[in-house]
mmCIF file as Biopython writes it, N, C-alpha, C and O atoms, coordinates in Angstrom:
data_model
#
loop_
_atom_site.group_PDB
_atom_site.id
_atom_site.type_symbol
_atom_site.label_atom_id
_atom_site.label_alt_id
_atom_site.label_comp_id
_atom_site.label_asym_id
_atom_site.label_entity_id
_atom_site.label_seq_id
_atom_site.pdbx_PDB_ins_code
_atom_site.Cartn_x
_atom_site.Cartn_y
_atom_site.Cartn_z
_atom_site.occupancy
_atom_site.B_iso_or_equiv
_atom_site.auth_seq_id
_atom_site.auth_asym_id
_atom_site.pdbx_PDB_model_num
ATOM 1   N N  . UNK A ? 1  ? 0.826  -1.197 0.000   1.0 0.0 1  A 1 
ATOM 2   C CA . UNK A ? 1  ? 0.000  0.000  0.000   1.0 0.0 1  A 1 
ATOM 3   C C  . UNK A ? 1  ? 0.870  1.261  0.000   1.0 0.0 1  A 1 
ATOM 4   O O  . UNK A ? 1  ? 0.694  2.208  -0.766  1.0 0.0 1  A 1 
ATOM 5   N N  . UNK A ? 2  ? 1.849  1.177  0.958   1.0 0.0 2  A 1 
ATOM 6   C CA . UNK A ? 2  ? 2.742  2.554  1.117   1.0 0.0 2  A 1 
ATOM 7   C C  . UNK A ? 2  ? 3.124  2.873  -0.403  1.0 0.0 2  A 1 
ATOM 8   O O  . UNK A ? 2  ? 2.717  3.942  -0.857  1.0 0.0 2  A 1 
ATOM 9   N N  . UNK A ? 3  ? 3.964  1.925  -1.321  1.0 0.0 3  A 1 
ATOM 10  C CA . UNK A ? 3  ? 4.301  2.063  -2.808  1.0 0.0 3  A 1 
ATOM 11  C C  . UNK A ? 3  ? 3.462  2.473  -3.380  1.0 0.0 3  A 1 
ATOM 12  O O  . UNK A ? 3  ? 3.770  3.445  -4.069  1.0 0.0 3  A 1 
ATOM 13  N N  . UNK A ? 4  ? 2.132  2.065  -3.441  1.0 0.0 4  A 1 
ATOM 14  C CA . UNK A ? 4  ? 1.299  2.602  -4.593  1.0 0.0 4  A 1 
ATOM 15  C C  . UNK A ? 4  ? 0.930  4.533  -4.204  1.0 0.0 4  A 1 
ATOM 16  O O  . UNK A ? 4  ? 0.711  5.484  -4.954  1.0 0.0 4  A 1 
ATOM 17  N N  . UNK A ? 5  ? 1.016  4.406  -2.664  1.0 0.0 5  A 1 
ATOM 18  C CA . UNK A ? 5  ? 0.988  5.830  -2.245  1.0 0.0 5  A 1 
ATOM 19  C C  . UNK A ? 5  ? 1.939  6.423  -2.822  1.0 0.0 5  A 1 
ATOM 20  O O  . UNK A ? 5  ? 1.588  7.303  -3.609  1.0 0.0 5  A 1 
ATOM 21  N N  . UNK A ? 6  ? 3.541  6.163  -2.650  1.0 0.0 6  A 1 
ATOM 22  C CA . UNK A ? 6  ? 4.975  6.781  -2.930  1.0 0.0 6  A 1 
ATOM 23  C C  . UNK A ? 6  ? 4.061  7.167  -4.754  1.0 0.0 6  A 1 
ATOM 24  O O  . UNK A ? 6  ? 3.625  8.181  -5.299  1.0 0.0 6  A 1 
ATOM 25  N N  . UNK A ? 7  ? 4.135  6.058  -5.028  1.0 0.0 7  A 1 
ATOM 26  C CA . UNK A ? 7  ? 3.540  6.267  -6.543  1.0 0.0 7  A 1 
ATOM 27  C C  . UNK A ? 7  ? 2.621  7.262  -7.226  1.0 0.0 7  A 1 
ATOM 28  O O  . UNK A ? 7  ? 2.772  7.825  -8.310  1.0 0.0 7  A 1 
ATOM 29  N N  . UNK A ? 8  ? 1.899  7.326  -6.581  1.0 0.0 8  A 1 
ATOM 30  C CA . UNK A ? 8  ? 0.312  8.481  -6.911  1.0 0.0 8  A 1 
ATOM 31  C C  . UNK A ? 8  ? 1.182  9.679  -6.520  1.0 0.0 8  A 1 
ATOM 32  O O  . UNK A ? 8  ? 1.409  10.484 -7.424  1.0 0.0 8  A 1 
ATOM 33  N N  . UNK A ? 9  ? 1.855  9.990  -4.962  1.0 0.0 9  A 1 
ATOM 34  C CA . UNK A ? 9  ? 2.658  11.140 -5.212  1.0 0.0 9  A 1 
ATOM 35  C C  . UNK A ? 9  ? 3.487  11.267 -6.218  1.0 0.0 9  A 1 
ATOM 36  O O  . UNK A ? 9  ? 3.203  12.195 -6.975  1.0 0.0 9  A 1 
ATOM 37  N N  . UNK A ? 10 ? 4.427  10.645 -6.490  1.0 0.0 10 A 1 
ATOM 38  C CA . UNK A ? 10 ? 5.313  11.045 -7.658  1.0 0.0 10 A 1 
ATOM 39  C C  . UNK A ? 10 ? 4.726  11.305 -9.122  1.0 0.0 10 A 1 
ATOM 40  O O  . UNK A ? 10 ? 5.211  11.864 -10.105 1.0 0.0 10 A 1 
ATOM 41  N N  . UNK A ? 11 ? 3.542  10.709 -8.897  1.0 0.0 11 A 1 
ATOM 42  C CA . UNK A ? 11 ? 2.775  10.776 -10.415 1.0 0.0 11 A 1 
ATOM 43  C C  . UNK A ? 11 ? 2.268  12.037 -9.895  1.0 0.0 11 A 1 
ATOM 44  O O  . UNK A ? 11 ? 2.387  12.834 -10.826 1.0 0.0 11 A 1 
ATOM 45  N N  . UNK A ? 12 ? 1.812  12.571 -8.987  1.0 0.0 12 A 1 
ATOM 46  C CA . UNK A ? 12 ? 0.922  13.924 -8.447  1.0 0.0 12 A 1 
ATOM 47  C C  . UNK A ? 12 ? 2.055  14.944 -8.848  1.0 0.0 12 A 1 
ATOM 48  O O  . UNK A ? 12 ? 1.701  15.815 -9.642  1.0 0.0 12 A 1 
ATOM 49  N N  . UNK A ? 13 ? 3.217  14.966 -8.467  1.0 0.0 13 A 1 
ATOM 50  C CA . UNK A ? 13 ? 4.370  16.054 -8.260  1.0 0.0 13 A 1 
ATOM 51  C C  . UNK A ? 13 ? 4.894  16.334 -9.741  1.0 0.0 13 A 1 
ATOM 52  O O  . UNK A ? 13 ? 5.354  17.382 -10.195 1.0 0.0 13 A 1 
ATOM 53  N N  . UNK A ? 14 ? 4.616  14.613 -10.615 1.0 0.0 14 A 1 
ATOM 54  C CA . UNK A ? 14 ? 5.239  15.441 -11.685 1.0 0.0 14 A 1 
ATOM 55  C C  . UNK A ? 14 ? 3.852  16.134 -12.594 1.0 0.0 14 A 1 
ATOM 56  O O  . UNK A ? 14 ? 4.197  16.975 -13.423 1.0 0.0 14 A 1 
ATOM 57  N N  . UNK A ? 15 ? 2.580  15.898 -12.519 1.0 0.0 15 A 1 
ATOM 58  C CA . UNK A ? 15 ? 1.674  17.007 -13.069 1.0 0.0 15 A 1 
ATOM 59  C C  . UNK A ? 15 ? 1.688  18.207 -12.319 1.0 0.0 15 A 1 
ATOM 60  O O  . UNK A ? 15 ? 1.478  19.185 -13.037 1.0 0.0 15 A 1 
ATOM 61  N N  . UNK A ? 16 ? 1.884  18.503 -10.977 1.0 0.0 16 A 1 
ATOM 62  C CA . UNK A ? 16 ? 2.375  19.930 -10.583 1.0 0.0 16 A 1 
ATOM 63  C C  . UNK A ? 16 ? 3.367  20.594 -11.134 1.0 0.0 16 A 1 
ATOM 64  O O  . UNK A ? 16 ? 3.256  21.788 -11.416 1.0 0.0 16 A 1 
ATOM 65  N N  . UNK A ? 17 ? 4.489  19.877 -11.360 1.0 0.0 17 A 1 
ATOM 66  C CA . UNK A ? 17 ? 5.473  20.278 -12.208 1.0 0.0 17 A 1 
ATOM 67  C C  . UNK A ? 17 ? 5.259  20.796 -13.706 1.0 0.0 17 A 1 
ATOM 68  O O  . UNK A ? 17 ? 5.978  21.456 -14.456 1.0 0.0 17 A 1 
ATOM 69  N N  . UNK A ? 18 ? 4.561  20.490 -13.782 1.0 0.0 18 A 1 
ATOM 70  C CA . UNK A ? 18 ? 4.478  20.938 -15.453 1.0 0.0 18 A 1 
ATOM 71  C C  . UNK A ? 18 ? 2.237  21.626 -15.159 1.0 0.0 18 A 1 
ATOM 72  O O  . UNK A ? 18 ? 1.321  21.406 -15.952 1.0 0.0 18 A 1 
ATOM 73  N N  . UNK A ? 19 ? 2.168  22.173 -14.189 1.0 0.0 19 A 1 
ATOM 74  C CA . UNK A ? 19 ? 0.809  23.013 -13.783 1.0 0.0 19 A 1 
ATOM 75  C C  . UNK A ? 19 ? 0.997  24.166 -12.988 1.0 0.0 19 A 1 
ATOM 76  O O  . UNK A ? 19 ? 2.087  24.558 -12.574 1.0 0.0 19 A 1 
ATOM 77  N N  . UNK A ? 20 ? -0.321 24.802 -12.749 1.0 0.0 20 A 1 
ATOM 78  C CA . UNK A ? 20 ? 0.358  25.854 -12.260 1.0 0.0 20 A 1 
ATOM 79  C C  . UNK A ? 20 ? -0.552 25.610 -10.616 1.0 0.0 20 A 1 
ATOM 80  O O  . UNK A ? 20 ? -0.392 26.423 -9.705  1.0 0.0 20 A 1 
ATOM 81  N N  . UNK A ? 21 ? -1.263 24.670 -10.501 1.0 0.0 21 A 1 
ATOM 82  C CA . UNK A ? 21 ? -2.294 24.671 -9.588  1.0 0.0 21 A 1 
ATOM 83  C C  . UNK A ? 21 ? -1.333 23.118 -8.673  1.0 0.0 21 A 1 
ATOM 84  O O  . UNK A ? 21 ? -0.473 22.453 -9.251  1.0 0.0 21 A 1 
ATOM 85  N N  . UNK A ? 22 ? -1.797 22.865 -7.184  1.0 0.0 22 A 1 
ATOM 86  C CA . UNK A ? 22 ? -1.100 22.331 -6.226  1.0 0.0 22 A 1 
ATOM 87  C C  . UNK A ? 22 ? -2.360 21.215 -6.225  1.0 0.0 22 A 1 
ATOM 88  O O  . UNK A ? 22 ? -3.526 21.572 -6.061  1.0 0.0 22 A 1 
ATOM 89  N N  . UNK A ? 23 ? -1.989 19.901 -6.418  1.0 0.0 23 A 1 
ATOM 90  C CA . UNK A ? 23 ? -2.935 18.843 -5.414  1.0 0.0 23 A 1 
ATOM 91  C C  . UNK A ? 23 ? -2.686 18.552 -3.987  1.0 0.0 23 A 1 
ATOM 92  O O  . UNK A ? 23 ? -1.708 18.138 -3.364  1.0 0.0 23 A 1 
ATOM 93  N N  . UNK A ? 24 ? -3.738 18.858 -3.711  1.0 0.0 24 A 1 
ATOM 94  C CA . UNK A ? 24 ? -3.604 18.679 -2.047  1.0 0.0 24 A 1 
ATOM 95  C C  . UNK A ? 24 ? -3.834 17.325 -1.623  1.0 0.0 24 A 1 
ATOM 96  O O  . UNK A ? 24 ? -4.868 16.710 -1.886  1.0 0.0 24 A 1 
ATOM 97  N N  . UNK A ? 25 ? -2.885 16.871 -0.977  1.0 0.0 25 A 1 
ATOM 98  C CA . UNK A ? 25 ? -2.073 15.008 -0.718  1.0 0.0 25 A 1 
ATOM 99  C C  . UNK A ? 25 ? -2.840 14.475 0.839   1.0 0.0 25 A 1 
ATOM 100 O O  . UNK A ? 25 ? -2.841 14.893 1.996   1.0 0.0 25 A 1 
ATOM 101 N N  . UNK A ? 26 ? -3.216 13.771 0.386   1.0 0.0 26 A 1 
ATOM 102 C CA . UNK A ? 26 ? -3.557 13.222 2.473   1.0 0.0 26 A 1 
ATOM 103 C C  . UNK A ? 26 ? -2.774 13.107 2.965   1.0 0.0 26 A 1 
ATOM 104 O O  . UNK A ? 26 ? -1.638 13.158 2.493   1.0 0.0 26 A 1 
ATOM 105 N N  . UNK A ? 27 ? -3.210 12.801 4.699   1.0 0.0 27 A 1 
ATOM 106 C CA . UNK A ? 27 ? -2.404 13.143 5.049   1.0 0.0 27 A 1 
ATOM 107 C C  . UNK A ? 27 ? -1.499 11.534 5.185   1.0 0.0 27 A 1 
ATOM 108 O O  . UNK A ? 27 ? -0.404 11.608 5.743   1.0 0.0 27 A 1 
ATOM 109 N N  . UNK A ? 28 ? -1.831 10.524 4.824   1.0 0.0 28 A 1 
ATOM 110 C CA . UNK A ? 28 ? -1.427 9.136  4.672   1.0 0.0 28 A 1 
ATOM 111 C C  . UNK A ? 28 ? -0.385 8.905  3.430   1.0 0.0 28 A 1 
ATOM 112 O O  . UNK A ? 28 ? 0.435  7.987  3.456   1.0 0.0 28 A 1 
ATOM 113 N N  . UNK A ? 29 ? -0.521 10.034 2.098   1.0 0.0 29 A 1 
ATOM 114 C CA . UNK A ? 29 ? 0.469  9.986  1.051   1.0 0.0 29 A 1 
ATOM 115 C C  . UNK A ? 29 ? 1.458  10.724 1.416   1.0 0.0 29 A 1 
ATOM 116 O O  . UNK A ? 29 ? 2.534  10.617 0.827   1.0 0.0 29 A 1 
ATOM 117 N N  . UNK A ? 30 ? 1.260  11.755 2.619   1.0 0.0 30 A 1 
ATOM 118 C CA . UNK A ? 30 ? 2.586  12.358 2.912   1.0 0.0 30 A 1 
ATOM 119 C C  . UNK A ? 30 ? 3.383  11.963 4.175   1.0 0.0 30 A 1 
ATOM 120 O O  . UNK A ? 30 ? 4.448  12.491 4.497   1.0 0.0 30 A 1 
ATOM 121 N N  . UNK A ? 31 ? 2.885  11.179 4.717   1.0 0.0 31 A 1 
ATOM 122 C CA . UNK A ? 31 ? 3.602  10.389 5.543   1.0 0.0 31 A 1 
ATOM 123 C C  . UNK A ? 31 ? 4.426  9.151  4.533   1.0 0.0 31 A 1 
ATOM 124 O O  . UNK A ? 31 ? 5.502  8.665  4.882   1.0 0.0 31 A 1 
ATOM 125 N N  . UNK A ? 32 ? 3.976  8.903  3.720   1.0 0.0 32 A 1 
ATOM 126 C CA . UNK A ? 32 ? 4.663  7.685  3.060   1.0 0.0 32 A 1 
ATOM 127 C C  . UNK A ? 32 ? 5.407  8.694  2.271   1.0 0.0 32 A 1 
ATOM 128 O O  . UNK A ? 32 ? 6.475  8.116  2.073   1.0 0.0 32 A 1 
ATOM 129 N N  . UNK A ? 33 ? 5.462  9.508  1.871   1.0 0.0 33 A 1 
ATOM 130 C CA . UNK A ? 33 ? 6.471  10.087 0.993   1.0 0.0 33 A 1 
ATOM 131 C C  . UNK A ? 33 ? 7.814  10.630 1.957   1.0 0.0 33 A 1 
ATOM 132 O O  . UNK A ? 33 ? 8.928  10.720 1.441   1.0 0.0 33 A 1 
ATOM 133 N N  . UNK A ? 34 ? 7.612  10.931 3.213   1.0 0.0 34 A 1 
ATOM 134 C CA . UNK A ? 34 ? 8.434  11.290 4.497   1.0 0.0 34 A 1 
ATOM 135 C C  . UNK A ? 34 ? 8.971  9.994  4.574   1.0 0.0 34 A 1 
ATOM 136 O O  . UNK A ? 34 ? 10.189 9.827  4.509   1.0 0.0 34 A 1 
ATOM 137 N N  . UNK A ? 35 ? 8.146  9.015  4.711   1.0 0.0 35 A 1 
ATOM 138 C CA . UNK A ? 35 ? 9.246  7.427  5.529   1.0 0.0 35 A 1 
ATOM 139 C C  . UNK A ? 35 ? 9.995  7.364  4.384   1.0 0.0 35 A 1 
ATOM 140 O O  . UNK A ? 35 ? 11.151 7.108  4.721   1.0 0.0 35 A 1 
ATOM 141 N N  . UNK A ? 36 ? 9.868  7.517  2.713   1.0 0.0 36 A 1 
ATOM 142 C CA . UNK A ? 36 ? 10.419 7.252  1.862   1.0 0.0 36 A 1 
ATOM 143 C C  . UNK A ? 36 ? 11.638 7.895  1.871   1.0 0.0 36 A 1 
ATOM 144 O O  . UNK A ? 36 ? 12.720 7.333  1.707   1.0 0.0 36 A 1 
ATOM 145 N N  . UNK A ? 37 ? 11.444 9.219  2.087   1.0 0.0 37 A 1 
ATOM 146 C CA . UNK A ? 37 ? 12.376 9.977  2.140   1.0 0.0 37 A 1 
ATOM 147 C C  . UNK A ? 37 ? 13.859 9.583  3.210   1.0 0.0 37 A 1 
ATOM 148 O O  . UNK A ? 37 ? 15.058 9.468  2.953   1.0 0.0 37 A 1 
ATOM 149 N N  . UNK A ? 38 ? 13.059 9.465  4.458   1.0 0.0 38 A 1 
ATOM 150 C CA . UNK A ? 38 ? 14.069 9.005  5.350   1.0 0.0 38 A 1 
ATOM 151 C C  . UNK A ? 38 ? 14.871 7.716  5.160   1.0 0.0 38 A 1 
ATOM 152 O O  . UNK A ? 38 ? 15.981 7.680  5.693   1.0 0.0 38 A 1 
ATOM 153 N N  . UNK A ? 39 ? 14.515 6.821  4.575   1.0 0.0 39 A 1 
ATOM 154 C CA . UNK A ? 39 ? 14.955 5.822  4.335   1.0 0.0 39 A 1 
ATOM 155 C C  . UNK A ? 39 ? 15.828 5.638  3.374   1.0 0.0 39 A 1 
ATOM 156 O O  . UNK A ? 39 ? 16.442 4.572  3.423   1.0 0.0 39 A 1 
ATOM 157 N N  . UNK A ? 40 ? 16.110 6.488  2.360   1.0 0.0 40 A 1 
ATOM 158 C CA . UNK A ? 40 ? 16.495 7.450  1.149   1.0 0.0 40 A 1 
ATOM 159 C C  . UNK A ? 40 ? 17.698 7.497  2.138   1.0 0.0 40 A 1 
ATOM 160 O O  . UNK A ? 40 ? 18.743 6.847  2.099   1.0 0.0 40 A 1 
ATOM 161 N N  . UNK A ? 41 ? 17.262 8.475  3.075   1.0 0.0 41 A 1 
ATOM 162 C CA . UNK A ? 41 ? 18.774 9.791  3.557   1.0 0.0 41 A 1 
ATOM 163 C C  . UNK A ? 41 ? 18.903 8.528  4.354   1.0 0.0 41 A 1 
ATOM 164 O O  . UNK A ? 41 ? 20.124 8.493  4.506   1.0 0.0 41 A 1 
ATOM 165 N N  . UNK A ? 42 ? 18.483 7.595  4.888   1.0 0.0 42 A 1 
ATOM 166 C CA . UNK A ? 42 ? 19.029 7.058  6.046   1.0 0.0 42 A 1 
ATOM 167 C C  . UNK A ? 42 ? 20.145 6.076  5.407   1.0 0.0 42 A 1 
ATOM 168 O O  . UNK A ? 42 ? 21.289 6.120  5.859   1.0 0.0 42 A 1 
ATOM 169 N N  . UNK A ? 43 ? 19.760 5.048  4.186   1.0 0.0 43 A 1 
ATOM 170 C CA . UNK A ? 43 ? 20.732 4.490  2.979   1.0 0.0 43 A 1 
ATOM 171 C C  . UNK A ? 43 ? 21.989 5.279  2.177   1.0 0.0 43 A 1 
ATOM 172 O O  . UNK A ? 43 ? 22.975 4.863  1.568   1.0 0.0 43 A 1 
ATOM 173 N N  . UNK A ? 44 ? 21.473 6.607  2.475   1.0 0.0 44 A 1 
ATOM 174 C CA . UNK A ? 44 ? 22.284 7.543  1.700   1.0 0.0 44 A 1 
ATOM 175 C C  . UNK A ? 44 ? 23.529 7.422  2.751   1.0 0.0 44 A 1 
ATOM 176 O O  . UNK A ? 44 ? 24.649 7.022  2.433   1.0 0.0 44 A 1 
ATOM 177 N N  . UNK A ? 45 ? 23.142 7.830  4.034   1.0 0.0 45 A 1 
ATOM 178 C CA . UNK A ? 45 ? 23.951 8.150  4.890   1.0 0.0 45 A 1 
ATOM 179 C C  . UNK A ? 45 ? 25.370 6.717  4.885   1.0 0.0 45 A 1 
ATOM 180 O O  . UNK A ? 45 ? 26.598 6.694  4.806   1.0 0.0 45 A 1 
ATOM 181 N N  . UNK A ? 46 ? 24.133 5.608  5.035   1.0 0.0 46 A 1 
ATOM 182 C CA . UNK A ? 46 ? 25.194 3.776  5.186   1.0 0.0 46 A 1 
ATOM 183 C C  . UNK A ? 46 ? 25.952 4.043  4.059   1.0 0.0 46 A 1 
ATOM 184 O O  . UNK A ? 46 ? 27.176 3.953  3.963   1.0 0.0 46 A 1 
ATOM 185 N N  . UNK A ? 47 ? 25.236 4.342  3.297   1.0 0.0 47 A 1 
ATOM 186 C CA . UNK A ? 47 ? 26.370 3.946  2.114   1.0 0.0 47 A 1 
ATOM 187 C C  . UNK A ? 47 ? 27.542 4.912  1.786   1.0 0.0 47 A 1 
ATOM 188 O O  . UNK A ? 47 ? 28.575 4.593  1.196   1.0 0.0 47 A 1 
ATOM 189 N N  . UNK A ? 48 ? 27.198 6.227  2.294   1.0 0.0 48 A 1 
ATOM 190 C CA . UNK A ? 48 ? 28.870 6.932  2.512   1.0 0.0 48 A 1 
ATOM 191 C C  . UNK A ? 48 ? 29.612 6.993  3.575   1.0 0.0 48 A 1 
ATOM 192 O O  . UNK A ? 48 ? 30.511 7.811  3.767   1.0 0.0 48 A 1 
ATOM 193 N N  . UNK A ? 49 ? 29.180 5.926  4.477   1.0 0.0 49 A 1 
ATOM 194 C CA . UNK A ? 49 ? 30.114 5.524  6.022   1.0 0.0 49 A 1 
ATOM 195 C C  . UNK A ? 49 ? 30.905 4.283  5.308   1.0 0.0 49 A 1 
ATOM 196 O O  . UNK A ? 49 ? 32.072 3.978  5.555   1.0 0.0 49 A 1 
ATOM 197 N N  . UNK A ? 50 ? 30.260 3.791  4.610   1.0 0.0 50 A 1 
ATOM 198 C CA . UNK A ? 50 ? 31.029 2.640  4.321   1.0 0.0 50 A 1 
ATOM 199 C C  . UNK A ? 50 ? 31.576 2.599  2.827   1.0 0.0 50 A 1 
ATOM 200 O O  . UNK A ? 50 ? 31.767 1.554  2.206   1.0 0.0 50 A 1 
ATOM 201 N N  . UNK A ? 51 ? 31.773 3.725  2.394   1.0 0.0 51 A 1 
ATOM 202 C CA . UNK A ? 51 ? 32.293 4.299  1.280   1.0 0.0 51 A 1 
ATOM 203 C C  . UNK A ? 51 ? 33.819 4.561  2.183   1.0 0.0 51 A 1 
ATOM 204 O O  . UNK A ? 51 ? 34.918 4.164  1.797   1.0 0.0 51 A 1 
ATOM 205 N N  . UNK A ? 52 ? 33.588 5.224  3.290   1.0 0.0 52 A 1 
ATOM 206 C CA . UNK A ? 52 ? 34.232 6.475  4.127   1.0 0.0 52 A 1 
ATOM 207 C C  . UNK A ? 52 ? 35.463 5.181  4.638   1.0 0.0 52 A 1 
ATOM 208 O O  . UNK A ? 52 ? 36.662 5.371  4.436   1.0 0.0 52 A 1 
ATOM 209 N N  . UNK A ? 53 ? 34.877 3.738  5.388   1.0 0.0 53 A 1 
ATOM 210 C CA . UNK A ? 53 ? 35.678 3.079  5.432   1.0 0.0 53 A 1 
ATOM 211 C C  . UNK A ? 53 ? 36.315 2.099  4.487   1.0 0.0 53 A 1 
ATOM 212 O O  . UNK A ? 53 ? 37.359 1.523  4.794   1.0 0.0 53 A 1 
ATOM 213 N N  . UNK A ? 54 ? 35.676 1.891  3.291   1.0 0.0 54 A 1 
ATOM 214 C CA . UNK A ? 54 ? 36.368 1.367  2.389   1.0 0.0 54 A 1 
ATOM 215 C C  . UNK A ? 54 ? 37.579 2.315  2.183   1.0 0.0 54 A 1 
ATOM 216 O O  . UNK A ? 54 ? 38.668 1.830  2.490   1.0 0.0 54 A 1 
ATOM 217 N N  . UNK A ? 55 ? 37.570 3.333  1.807   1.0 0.0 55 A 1 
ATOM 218 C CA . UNK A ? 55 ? 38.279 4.513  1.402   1.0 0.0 55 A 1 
ATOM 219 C C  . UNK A ? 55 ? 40.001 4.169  2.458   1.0 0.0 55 A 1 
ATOM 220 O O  . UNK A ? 55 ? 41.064 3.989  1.864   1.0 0.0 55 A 1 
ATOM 221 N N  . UNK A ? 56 ? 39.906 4.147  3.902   1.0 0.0 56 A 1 
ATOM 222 C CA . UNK A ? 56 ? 40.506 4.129  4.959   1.0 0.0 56 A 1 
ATOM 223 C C  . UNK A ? 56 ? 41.121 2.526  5.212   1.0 0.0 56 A 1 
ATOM 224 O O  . UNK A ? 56 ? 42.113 2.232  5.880   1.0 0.0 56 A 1 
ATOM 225 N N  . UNK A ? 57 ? 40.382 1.775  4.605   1.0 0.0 57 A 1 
ATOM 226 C CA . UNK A ? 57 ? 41.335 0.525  4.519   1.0 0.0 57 A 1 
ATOM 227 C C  . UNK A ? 57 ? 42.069 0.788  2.992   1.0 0.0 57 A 1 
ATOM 228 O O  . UNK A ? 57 ? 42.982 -0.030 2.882   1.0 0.0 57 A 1 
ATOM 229 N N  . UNK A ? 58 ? 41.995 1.441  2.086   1.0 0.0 58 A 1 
ATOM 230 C CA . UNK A ? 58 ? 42.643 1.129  1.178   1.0 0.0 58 A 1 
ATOM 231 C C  . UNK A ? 58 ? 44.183 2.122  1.875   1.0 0.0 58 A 1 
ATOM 232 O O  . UNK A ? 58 ? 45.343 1.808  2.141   1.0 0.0 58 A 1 
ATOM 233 N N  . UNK A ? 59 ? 43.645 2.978  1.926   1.0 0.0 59 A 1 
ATOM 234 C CA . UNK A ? 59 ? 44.635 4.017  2.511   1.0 0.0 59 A 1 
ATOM 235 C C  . UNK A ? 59 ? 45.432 3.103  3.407   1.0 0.0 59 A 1 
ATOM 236 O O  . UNK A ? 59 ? 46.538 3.113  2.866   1.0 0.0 59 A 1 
ATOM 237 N N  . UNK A ? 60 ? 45.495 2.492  4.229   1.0 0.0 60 A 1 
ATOM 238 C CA . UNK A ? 60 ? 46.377 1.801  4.986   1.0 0.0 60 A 1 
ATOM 239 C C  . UNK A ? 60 ? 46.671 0.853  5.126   1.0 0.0 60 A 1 
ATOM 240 O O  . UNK A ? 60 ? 47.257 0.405  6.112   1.0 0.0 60 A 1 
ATOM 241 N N  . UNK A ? 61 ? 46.084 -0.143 3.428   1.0 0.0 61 A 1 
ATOM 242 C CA . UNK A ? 61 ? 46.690 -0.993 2.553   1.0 0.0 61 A 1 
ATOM 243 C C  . UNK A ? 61 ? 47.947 -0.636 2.246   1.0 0.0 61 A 1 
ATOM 244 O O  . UNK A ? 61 ? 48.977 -1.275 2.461   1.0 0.0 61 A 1 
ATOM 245 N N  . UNK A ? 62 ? 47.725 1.194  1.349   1.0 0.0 62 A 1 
ATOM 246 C CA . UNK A ? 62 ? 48.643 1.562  0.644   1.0 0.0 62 A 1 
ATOM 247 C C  . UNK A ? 62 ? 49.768 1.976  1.329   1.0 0.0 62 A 1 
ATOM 248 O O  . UNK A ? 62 ? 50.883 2.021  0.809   1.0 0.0 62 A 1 
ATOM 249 N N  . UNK A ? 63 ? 49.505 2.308  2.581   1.0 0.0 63 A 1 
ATOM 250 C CA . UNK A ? 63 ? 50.574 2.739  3.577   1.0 0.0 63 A 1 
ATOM 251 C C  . UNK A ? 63 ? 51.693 1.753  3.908   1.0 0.0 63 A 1 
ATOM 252 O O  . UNK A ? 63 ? 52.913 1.915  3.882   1.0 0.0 63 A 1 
ATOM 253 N N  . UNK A ? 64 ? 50.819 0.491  4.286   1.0 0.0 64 A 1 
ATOM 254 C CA . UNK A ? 64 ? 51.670 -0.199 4.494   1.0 0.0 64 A 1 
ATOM 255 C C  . UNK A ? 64 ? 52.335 -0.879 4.104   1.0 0.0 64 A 1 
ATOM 256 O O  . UNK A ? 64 ? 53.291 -1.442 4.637   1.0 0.0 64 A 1 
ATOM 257 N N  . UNK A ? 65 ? 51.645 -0.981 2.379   1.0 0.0 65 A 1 
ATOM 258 C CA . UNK A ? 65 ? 53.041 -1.414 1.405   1.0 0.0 65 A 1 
ATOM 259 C C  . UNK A ? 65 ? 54.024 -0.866 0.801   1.0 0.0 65 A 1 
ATOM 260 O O  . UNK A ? 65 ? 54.839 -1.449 0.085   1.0 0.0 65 A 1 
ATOM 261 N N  . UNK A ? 66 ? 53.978 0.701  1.159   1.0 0.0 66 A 1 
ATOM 262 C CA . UNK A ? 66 ? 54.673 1.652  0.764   1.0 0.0 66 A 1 
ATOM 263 C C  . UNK A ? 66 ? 55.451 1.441  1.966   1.0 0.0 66 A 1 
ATOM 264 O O  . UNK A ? 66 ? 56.596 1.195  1.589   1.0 0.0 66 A 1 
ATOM 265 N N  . UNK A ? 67 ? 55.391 1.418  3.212   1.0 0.0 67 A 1 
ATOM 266 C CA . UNK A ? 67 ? 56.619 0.894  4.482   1.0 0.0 67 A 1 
ATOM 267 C C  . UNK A ? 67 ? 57.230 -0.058 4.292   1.0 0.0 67 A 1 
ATOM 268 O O  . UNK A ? 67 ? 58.375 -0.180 4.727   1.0 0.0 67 A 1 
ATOM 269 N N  . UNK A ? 68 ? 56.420 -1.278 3.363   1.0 0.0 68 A 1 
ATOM 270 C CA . UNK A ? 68 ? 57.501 -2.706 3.247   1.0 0.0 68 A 1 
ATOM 271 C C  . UNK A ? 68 ? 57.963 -2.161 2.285   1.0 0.0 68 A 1 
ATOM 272 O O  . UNK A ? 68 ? 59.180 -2.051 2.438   1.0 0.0 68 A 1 
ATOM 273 N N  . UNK A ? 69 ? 57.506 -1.608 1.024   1.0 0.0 69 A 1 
ATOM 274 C CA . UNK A ? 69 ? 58.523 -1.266 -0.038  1.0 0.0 69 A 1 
ATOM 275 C C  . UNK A ? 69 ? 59.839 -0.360 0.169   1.0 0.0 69 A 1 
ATOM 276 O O  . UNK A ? 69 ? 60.872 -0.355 -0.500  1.0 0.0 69 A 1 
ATOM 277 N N  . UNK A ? 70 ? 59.523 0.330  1.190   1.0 0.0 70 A 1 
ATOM 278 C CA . UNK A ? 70 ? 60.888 1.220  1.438   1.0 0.0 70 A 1 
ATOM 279 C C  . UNK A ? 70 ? 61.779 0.436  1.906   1.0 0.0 70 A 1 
ATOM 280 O O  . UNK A ? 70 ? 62.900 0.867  2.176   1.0 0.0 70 A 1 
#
């Protein structure tokens, strides 16, 4: 149910987008467009912590074969 909500909004936002008049959303499609959202930033967030530590093991991969190589 929440998807087909996410859905009808995004189908709602893009005829606002191209109108000049606002559909007014319940208040059940904008709660699902909020959890969507958060879940969005909340994935957004995991996935550049663990970008952040991939990044930091390579770095001290490279460190430390640059110490055996010397």
């Amino acid at each position: 149910m929440q998807k087909n909500l996410i859905k009808k909004y995004e189908e709602a936002t893009k005829l606002n987008d191209r109108g000049t008049t606002m559909r007014i959303i319940s208040e059940e499609e904008m709660i699902a467009v909020v959890k969507a959202h958060e879940a969005k930033a909340k994935q957004d967030l995991e996935d550049g912590i663990a970008n952040l530590h991939e990044e930091e093991a390579l770095k001290r991969h490279k460190e430390e074969n640059n110490a055996i190589n010397d």
